[in-house]
C-alpha positions as CSV (number, residue, x, y, z in Angstrom):
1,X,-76.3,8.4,-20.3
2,X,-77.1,11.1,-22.3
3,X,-73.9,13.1,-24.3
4,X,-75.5,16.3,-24.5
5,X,-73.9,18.5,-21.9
6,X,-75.9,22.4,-22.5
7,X,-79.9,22.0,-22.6
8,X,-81.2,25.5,-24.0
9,X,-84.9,26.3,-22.9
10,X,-86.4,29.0,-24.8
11,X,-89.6,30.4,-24.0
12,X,-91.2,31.8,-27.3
13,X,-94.7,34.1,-27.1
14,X,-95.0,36.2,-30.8
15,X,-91.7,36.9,-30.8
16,X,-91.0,35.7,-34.4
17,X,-88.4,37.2,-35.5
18,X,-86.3,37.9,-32.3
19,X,-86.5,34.2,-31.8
20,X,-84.7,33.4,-35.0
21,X,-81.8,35.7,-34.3
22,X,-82.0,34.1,-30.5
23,X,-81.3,30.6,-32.6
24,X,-79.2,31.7,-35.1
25,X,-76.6,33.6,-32.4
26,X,-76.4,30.4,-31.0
27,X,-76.1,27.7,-33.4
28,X,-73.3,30.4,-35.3
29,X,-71.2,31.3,-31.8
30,X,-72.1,28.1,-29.6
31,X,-68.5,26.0,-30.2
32,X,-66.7,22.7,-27.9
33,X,-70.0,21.5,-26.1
34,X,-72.9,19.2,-27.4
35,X,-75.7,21.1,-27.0
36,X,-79.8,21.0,-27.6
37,X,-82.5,23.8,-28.0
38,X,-86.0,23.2,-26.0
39,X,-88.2,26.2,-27.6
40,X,-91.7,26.2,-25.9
41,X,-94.5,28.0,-27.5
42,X,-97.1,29.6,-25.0
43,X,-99.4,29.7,-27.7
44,X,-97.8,32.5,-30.0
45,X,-100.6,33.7,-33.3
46,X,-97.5,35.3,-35.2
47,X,-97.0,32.1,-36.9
48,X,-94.1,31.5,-35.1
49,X,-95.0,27.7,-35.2
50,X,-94.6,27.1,-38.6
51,X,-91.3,29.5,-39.4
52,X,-89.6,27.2,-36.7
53,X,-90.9,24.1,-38.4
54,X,-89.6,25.3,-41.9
55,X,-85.8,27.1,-40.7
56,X,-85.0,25.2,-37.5
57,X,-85.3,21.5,-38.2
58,X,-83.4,20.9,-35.3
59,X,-85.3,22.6,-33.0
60,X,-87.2,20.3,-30.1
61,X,-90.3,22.0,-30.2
62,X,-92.9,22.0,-27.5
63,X,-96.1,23.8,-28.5
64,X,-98.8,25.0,-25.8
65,X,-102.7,25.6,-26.3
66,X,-102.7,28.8,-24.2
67,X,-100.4,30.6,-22.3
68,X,-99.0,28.9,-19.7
69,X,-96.8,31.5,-18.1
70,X,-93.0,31.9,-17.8
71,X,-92.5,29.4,-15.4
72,X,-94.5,26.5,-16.2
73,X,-93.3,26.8,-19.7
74,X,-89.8,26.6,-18.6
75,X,-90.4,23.3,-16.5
76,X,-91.9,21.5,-19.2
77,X,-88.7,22.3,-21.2
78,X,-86.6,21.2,-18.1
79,X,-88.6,18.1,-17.6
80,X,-87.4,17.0,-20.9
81,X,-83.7,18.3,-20.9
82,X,-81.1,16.1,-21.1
83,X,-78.3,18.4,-20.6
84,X,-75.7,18.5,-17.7
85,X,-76.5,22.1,-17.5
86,X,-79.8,23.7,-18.1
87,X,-79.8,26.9,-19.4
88,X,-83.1,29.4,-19.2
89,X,-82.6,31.9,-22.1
90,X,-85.2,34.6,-23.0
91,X,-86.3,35.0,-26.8
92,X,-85.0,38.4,-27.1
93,X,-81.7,38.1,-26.6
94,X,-78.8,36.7,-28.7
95,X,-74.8,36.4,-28.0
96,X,-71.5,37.7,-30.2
97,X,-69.5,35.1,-28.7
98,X,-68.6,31.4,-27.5
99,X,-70.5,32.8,-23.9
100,X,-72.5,29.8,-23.1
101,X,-69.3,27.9,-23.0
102,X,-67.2,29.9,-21.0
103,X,-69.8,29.9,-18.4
104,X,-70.1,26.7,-18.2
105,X,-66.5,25.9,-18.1
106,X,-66.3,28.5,-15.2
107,X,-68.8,26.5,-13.2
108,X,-66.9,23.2,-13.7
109,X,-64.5,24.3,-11.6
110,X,-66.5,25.1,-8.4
111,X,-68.7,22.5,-7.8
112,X,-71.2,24.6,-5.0
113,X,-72.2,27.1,-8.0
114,X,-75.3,26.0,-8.7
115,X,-76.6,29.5,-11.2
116,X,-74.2,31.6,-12.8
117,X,-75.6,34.1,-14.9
118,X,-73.5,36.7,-17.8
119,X,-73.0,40.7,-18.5
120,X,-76.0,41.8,-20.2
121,X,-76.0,44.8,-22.4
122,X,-78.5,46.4,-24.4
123,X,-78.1,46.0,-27.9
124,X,-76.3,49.5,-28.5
125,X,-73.2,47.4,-26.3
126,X,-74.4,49.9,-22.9
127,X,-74.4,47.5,-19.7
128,X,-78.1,46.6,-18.7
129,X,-78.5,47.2,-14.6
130,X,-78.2,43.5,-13.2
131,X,-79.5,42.9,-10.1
132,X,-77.3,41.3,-7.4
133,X,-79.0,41.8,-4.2
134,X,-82.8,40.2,-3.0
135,X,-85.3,43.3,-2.8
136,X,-85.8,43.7,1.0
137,X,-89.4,44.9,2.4
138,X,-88.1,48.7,2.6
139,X,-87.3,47.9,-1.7
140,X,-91.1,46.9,-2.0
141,X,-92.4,49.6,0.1
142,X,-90.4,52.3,-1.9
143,X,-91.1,50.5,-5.6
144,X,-94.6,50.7,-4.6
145,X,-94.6,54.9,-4.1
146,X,-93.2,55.5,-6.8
147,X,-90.0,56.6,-5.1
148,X,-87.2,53.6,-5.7
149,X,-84.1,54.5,-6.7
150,X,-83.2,52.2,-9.6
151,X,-79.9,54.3,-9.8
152,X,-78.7,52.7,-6.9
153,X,-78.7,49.1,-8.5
154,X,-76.0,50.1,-11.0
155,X,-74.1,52.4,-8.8
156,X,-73.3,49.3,-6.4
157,X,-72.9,46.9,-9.3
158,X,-69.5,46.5,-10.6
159,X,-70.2,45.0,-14.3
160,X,-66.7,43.9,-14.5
161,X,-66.1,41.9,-11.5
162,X,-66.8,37.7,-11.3
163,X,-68.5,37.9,-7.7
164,X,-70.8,36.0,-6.3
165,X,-74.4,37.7,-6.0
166,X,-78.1,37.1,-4.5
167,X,-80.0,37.1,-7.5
168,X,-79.5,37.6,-11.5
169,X,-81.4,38.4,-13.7
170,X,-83.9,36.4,-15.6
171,X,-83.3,36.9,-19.2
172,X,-79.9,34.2,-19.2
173,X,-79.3,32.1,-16.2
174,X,-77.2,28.9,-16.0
175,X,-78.5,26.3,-13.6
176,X,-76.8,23.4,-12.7
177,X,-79.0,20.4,-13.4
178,X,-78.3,19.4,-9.6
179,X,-79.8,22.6,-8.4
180,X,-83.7,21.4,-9.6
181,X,-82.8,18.2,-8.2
182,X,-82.1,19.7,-4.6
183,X,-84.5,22.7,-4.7
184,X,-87.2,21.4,-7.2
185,X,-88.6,23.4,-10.4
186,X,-89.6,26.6,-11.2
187,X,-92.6,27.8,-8.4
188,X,-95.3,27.7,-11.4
189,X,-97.7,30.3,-8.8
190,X,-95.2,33.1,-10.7
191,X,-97.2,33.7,-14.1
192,X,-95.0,36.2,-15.1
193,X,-92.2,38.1,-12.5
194,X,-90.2,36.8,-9.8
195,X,-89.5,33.7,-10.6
196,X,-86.0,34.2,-10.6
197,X,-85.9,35.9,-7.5
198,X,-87.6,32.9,-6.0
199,X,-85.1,30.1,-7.4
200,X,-82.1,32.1,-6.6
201,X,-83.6,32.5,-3.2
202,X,-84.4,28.7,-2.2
203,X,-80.8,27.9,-4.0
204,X,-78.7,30.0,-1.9
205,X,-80.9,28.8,1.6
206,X,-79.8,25.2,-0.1
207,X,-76.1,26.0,-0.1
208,X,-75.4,27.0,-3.6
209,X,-73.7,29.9,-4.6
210,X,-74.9,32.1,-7.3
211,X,-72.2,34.0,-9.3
212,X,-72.2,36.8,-11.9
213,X,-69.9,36.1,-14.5
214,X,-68.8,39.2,-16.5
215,X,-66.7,37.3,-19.1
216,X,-69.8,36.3,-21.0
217,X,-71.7,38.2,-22.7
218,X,-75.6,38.5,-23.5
219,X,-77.4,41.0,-25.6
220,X,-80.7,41.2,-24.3
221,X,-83.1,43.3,-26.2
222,X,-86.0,43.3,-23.7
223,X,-89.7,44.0,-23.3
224,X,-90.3,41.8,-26.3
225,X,-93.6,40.0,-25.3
226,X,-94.9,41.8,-22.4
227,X,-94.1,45.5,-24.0
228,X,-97.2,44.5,-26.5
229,X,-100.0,46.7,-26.5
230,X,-103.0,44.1,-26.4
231,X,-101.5,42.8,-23.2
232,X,-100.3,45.8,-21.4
233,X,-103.4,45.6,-18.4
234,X,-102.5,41.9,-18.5
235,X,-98.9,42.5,-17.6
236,X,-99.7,44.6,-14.8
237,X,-102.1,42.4,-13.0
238,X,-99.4,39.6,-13.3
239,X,-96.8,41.7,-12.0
240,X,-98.5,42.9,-9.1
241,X,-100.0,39.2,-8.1
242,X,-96.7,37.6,-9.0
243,X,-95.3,40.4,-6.1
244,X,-98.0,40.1,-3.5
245,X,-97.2,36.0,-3.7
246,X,-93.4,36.8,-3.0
247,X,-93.8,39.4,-0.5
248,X,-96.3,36.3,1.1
249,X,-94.0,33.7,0.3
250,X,-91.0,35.3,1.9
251,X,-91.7,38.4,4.2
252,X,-92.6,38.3,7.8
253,X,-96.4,38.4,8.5
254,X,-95.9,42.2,9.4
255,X,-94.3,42.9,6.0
256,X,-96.9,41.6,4.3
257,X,-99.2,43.1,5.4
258,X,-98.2,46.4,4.8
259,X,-97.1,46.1,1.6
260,X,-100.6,44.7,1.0
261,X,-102.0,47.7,2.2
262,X,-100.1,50.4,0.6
263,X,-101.0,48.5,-2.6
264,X,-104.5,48.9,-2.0
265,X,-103.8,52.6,-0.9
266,X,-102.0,53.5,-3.9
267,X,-104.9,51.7,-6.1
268,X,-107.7,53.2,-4.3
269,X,-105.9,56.9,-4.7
270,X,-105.3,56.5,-8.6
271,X,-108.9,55.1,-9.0
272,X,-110.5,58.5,-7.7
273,X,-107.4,60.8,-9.8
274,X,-108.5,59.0,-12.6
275,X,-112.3,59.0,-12.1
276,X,-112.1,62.8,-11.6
277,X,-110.4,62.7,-14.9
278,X,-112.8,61.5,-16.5
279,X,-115.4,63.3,-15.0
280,X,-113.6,66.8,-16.6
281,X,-112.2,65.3,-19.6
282,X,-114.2,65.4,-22.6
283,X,-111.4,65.1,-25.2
284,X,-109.9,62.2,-26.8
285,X,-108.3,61.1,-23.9
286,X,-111.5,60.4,-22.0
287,X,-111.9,56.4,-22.9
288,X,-107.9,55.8,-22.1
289,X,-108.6,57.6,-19.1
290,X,-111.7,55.0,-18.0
291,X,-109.2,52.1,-18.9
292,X,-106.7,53.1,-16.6
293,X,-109.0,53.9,-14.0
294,X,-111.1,50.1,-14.6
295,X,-108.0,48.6,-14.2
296,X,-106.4,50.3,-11.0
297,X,-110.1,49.4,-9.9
298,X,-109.6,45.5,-10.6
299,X,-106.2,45.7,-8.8
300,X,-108.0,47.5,-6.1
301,X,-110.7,44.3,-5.9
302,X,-107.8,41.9,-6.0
């Protein structure tokens, strides 16, 4: 039986240097638990291979050939993990404190939490909104206008509170190794987006409770890979199919179809304000404008 009781899966995509203060956080904080990091590589061109090589020789490295996507990166790291509990960290974050371990040690002592996930603040110490509810239909039809009120999420959230929750947030979450044996993997149709809502989701309709535990503390920086400019259209696309898929997955026909629709709405609308645009712009501007409008045209298509 294996002695290592904390497996750390990192995903890494060009985030170089974030990484290594991801690693160093932990191996300087990280005390009274044997513990492994699992980085995987979705194919990163920032040399990120060959600094890990060189300043983390302890590092179990798996390196992809092309991106693979947030979640199936992640379950090739837990299909290898040998750790009582499995913990999904993103690269751009790093912790001040022993916080892995107090997690843990709170989860030892209920048995039916199966995902416990920490305080996250930004990296000027101001809380980060967590999520602790499910988005409902009404949630998707609103974040689709335009018109949700992302206030609301930290006006009902009380940062300071152990209580358990519907959903964390994706950048730190503690799983119980048991919890992928009941529920299975990561759903590997999420590319990027909502793959934390998804396992929270089929863990709570499996009986296990999902807790937000203040005590620990994560800095999470945020935007690190998908804020880059050559992938920006890329992001998009994955964030809208990565929704349609959940809204599929988990809504009632009706919902679906709906939300579907407004989507295509809303595309069709900004393809014609942005192809009269271009049709009176002449400046600069004009070729960002044709970029915008090509892409809300292949969303459209979709």
């Amino acid at each position: 039986m294996s002695s290592i009781t904390l497996s750390i899966i990192i995903v890494n995509w060009n985030t170089k240097e974030l990484l290594k203060k991801c690693v160093q956080s932990i191996m300087q904080h990280t005390r009274d638990l044997t513990y492994e990091i699992i980085v995987v590589d979705n194919h990163s061109d920032d040399g990120s291979i060959p600094f890990l090589n060189d300043i983390f020789l302890s590092l179990t490295l798996i390196q992809n050939e092309k991106n693979l996507g947030f979640s199936r990166a992640h379950n090739q790291g837990i299909k290898i993990a040998k750790g009582k509990y499995i913990l999904l960290l993103n690269s751009d974050t790093y912790i001040a404190d022993n916080a892995f371990y107090s997690m843990m040690h709170f989860m030892k002592g209920d048995n039916n939490i199966g995902i416990c996930g920490p305080k996250v603040l930004n990296p000027d110490f101001s809380p980060q909104t967590t999520r602790v509810d499910q988005y409902s239909p009404m949630d998707a039809f609103l974040k689709i206008l335009g018109i949700y009120n992302y206030r609301k999420e930290s006006e009902r959230m009380d940062y300071d509170t152990i209580q358990e929750v519907e959903v964390i947030g994706g950048c730190c979450m503690l799983f119980r190794r048991s919890v992928f044996n009941t529920v299975g993997l990561l759903d590997e149709s999420y590319f990027l987006y909502n793959e934390e809502n998804d396992i929270c989701l089929r863990a709570r309709k499996a009986g296990w409770k999902i807790v937000f535990y203040p005590i620990s503390i994560v800095f999470h920086i945020g935007g690190s890979s998908t804020s880059q400019r050559e992938i920006a259209d890329t992001v998009v696309v994955a964030c809208y199919k990565s929704n349609v898929y959940f809204y599929k997955k988990y809504f009632s026909t009706k919902a679906y179809f709906i939300l579907l629709l407004t989507y295509k709405i809303t595309f069709f609308l900004s393809v014609m304000k942005f192809f009269i645009l271009y049709l009176l712009d002449w400046s600069s501007r004009r070729e960002v404008i044709k970029q915008k409008m090509l892409l809300k045209w292949d969303l459209l298509m979709m």
